[in-house]
C-alpha positions in Angstrom: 205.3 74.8 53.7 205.9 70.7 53.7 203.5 71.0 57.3 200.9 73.1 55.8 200.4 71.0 52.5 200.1 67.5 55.0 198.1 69.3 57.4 195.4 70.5 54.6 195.8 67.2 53.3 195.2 65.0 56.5 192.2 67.9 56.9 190.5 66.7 53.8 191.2 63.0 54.4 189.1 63.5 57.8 186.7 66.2 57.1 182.9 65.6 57.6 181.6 64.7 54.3 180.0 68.1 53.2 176.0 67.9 54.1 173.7 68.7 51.7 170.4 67.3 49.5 170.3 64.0 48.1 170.0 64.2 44.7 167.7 61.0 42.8 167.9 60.4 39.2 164.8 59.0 37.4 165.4 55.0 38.4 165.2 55.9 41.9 162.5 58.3 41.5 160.3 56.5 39.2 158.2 60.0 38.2 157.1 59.2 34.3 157.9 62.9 32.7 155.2 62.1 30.5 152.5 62.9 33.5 153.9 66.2 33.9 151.8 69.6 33.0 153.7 70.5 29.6 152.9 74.3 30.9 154.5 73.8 34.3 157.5 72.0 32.4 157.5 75.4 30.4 157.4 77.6 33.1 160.9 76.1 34.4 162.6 76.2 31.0 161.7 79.8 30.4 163.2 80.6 34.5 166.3 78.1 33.6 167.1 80.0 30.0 167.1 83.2 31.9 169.9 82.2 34.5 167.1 81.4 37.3 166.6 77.6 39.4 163.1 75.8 38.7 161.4 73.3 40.2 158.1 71.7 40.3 157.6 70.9 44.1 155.4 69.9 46.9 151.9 67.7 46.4 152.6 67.9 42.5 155.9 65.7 43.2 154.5 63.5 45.9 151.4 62.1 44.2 153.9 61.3 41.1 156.1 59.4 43.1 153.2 57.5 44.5 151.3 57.1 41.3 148.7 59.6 41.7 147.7 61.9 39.1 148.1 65.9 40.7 145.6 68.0 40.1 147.4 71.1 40.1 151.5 71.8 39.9 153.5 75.0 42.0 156.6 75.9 40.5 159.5 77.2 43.3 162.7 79.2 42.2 165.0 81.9 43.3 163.5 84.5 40.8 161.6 87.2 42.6 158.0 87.7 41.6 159.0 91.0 39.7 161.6 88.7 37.8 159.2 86.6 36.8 155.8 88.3 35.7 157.9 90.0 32.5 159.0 86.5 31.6 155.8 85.4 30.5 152.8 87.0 28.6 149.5 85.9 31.2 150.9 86.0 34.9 149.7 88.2 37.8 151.4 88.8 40.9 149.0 88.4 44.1 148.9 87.6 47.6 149.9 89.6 50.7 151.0 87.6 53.1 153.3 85.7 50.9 153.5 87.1 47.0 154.0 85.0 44.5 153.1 84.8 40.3 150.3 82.8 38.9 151.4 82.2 35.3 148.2 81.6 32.9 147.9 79.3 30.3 144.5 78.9 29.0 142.6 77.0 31.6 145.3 76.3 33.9 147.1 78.2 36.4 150.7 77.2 37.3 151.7 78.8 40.9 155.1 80.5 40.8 156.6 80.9 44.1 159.8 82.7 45.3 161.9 80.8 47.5 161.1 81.7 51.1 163.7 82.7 54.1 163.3 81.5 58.0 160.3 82.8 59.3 160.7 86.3 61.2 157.5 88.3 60.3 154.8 89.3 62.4 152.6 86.7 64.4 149.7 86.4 66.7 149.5 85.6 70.4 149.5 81.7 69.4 151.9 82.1 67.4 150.4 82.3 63.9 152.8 83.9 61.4 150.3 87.1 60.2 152.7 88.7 57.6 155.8 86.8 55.5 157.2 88.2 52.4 160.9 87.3 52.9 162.7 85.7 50.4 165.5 82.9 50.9 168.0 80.5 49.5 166.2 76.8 48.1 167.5 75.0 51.5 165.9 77.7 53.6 162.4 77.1 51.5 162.6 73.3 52.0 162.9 73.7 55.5 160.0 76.0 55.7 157.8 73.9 54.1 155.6 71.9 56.6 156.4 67.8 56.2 158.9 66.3 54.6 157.1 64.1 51.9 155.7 67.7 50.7 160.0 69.1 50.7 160.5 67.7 47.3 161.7 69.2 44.0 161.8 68.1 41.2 163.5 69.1 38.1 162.0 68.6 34.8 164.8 69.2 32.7 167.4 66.5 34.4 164.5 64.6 35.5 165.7 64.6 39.1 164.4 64.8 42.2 165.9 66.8 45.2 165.3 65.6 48.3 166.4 67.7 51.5 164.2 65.9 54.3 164.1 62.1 53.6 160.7 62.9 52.4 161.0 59.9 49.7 161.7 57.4 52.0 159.0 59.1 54.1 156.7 58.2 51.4 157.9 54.9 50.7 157.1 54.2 53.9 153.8 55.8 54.2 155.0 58.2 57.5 153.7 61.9 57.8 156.2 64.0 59.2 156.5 67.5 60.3 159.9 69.3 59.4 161.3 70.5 62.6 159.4 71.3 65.9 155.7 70.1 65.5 154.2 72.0 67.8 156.0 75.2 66.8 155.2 75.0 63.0 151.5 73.8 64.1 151.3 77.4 65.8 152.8 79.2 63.0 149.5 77.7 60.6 147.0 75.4 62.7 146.0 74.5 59.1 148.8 71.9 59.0 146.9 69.9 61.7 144.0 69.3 59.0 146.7 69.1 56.2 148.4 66.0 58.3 144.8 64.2 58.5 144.4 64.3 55.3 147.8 63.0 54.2 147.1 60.1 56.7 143.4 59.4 54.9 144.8 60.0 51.3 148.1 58.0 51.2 147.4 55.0 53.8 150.2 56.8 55.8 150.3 57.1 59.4 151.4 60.2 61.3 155.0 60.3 62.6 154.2 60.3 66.9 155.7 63.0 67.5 154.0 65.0 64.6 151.0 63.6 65.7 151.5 64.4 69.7 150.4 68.0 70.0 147.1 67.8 67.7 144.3 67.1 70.2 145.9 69.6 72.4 146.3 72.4 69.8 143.2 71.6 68.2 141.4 74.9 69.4 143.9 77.0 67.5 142.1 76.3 64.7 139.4 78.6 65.8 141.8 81.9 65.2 142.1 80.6 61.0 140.3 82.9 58.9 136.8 81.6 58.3 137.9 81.3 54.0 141.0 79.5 54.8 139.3 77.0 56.9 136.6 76.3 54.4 138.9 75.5 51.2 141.1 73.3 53.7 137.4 71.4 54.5 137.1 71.2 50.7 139.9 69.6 50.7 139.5 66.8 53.0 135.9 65.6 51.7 137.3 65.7 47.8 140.4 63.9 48.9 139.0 60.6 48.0 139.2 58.6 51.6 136.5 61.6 52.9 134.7 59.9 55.4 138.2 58.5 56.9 139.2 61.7 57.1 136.1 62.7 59.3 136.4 59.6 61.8 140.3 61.4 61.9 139.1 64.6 62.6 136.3 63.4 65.3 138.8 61.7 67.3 141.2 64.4 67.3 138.6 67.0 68.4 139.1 69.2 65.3 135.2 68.8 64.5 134.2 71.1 67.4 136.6 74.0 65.9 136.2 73.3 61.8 132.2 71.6 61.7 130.6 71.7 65.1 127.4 70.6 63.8 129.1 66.7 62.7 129.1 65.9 66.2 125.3 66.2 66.7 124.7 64.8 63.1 126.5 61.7 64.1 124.3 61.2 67.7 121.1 61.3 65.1 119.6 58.1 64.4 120.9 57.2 60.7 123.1 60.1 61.1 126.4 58.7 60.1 125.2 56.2 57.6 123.5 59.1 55.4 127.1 60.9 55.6 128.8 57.9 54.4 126.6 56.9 51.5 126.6 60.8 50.7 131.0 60.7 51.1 131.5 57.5 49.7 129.4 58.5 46.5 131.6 61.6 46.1 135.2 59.9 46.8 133.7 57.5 43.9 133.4 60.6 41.6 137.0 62.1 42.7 138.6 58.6 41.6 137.0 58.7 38.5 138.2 62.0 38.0 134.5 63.5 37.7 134.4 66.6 39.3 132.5 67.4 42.6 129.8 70.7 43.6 130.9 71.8 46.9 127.2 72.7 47.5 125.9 69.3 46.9 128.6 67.9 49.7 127.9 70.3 52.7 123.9 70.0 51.5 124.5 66.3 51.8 126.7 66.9 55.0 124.1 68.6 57.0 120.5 67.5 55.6 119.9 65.3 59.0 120.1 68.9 60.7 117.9 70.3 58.2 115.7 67.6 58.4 115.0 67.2 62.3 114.3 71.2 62.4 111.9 70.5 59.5 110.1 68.1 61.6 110.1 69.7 64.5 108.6 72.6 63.0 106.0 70.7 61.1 105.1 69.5 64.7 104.5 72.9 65.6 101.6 73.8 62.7 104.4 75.4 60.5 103.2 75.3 57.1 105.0 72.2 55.3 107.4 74.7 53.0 107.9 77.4 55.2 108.8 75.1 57.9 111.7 73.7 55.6 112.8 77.5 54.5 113.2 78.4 58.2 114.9 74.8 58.8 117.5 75.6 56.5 118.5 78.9 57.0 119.0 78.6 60.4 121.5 75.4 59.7 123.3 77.9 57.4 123.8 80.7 59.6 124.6 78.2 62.8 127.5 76.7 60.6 128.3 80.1 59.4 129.7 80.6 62.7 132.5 78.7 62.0 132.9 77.8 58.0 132.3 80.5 55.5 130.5 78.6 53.1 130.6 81.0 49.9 127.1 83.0 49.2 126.7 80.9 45.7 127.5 77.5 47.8 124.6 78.4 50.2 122.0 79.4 47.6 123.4 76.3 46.1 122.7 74.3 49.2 118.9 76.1 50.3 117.8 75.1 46.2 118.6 71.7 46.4 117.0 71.0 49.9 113.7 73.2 49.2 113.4 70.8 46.1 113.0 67.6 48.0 109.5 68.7 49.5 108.0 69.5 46.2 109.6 66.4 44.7 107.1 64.6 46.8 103.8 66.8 46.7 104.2 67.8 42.8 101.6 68.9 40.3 101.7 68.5 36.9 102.0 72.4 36.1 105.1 72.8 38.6 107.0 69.5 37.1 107.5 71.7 34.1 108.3 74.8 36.3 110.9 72.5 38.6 112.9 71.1 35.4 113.2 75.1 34.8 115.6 75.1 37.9 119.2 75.5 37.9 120.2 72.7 40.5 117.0 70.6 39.2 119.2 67.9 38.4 121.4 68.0 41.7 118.0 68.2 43.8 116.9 64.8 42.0 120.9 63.1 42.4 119.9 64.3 46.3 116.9 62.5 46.2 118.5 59.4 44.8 120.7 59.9 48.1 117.8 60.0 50.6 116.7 56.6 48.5 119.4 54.8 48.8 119.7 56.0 52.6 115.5 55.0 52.5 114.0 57.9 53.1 111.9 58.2 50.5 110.4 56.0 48.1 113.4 54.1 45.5 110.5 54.0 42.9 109.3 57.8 43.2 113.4 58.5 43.1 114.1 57.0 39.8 110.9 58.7 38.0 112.4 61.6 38.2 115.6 60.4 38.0 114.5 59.0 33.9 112.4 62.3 34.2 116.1 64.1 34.8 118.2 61.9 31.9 115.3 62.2 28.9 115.1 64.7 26.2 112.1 67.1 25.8 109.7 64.5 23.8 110.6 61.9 26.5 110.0 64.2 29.3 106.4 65.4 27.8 105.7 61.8 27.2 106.4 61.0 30.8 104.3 63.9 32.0 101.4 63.2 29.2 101.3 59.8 30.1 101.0 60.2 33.9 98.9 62.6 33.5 96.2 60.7 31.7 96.6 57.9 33.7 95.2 60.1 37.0 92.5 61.6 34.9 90.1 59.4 37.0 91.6 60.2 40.1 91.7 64.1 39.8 87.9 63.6 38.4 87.0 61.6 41.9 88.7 64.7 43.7 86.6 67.2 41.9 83.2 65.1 43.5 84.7 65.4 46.8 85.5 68.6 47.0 81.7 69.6 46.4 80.5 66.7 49.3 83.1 68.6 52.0 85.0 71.8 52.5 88.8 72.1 51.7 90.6 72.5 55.0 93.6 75.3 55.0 96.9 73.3 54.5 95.2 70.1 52.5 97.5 69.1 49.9 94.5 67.3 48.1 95.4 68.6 44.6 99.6 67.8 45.7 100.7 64.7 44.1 102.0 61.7 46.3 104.2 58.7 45.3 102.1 56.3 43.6 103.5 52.8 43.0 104.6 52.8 39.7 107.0 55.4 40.6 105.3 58.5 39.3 103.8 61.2 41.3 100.0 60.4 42.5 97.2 62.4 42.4 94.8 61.8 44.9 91.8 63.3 46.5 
């Protein structure tokens, strides 16, 4: 008995300290409780009073740490979807591939997720996990998740953070870094790949080597994401705030050719790359401002010099000036198509605000009043102030319509009245000539030009 109580005694004294999560209070933290969503803070008091574990975790956690303001919290505990949709009076279970709740509260949407088990579902020649609805314990869903500054819970109620993965010293250090075997967990999701460029761009991190080994190879994989998938992750990268950083990344690591094949030929056109970077560094000015961004005003912005050269070219070729332009942008559309799945609204989006620029500068007065009518009137005449800027088209013809754009009704018809009597004259010297010659097909005699006061110009 005297042997057995030394032995378990010397056993103790000996024994490998018991691994596990560390565990950092607020002072080491530094997350200001203040900046959490009061709804996500609900949704883990409600799980807690009804015997359940809660965390806030992932990008929600990481950008507080770093002083960024989240636009979204996820919510990760070990109550099962089915546990969790009764608990509270707007939430929805969806997803197939991985189920989880979204719990409503008025405008905003707090993602409830189960805590996931070691991958073993179904996946694709290159690995891709296709189905995954297994549920686990909280260390088993840390190590699932893909890099270790994104393995981080934390708990609203003790205002702790758990850490499983050294993921805050990861981010103190500014290092992006996969959670076990890169090149397996980039097959399980070739989504991660874009996910770790953009961490790079967004934080001033640099990837981990070994993370960052296998992405030029793999890079291809990203051709077997679905289309939808691919296009939200894109979203992504160009409203990060460091976009055009995040497209030099992407470039280098031949991603481009899988995810936007057409950037590589946008950037070989002359002026190419500096319209994209005017157009990106505008929108990563409205992202830290916290306006919000159109995603059809970014890929219209993102592909115009495409649009533009087929316009061209087909003006070259006796295409009447607006058809020409039609034709020009639907086939920039469908090529990219191929690739992205740009929504249906984005792309109507998109063709509105392009087929605007070419009456912008051969306007009438009767279709000024008919182009304010327009839904993306306003976004066609912000693009204009883009091709300006990028000098394109005339600064002075750009901000007439920009005033045009900003004024109230009186303003506007005084604008309009004003220009309009002003080219009296001139549209009474174009009536004389058109009774001294014949009107070829195609003259734009009674289209307005930019004059050089800034206002469209009538002329003969």
């Amino acid at each position: 008995m005297l042997k057995q109580t030394i032995k378990h005694f010397v056993s103790r004294l000996f024994a490998t300290p018991p691994s596990g999560p560390a565990r950092l209070s607020r002072d080491k933290h530094g997350i200001d409780r203040r900046l959490v969503s009061r709804h996500a803070i609900k949704v883990c008091e409600v799980l807690n009073q009804q015997g359940f574990d809660a965390y806030i975790v992932g990008g929600a956690v990481r950008d507080l740490i770093v002083g960024l303001q989240p636009k979204d919290f996820d919510v990760a505990t070990n109550a099962t979807p089915n546990q969790i949709r009764p608990l509270f009076r707007r939430a929805r279970i969806i997803g197939k591939r991985f189920q989880l709740v979204h719990v409503v509260f008025g405008q905003e949407i707090i993602e409830t997720s189960t805590f996931r088990a070691p991958a073993s579902g179904e996946t694709d020649q290159h690995g891709r996990i296709l189905r995954d609805n297994e549920f686990g314990s909280h260390e088993e869903d840390a190590a699932r998740r893909d890099f270790t500054i994104n393995a981080l819970y934390y708990d609203p109620l003790k205002e702790e953070v758990i850490d499983f993965h050294q993921g805050v010293a990861d981010l103190k250090n500014r290092v992006v870094r996969m959670i076990g075997d890169p090149e397996t967990r980039f097959r399980e999701d070739p989504v991660r790949m874009l996910r770790a460029l953009r961490f790079q761009a967004k934080l001033g991190a640099r990837i981990d080597p070994a993370t960052e080994a296998p992405i030029m190879r793999l890079a291809s994989l990203v051709e077997h994401v679905p289309a939808s998938r691919l296009f939200d992750e894109t979203l992504k990268l160009l409203t990060c705030g460091h976009a055009m950083d995040c497209l030099r990344e992407l470039r280098r690591s031949g991603l481009t050719k899988s995810l936007i094949p057409l950037i590589d030929r946008i950037f070989e056109e002359e002026g190419g790359e500096a319209f994209v970077e005017i157009a990106l560094s505008r929108t990563d000015a409205r992202v830290r401002a916290g306006k919000p961004i159109s995603p059809s005003f970014l890929f219209a912005a993102l592909l115009w010099r495409l649009v533009q050269k087929r316009w061209t070219t087909l003006l070259a070729q006796d295409v009447q000036r607006n058809e020409a332009l039609i034709r020009a942008a639907d086939s920039v559309i469908d090529e990219q198509m191929d690739k992205l799945a740009i929504q249906r609204r984005h792309q109507a989006d998109m063709r509105e605000i392009w087929l605007m620029q070419a009456r912008f500068e051969r306007a009438t007065v009767r279709s000024i009043w008919r182009m304010m009518e327009q839904p993306r009137f306003r976004a066609s005449v912000d693009f204009l102030q883009l091709r300006a800027e990028a000098r394109e088209v005339d600064s002075v013809l750009a901000q007439w319509w920009m005033d045009l754009a900003d004024s109230g009704d009186e303003r506007r018809s005084q604008m309009i009245d004003t220009w309009q009597a002003g080219h009296a004259g001139a549209r009474r010297v174009g009536a004389t000539r058109k009774r001294r010659r014949r009107r070829k097909p195609g003259d734009a005699s009674s289209d307005a030009t930019p004059s050089r006061d800034g206002a469209p110009d009538q002329t003969a």
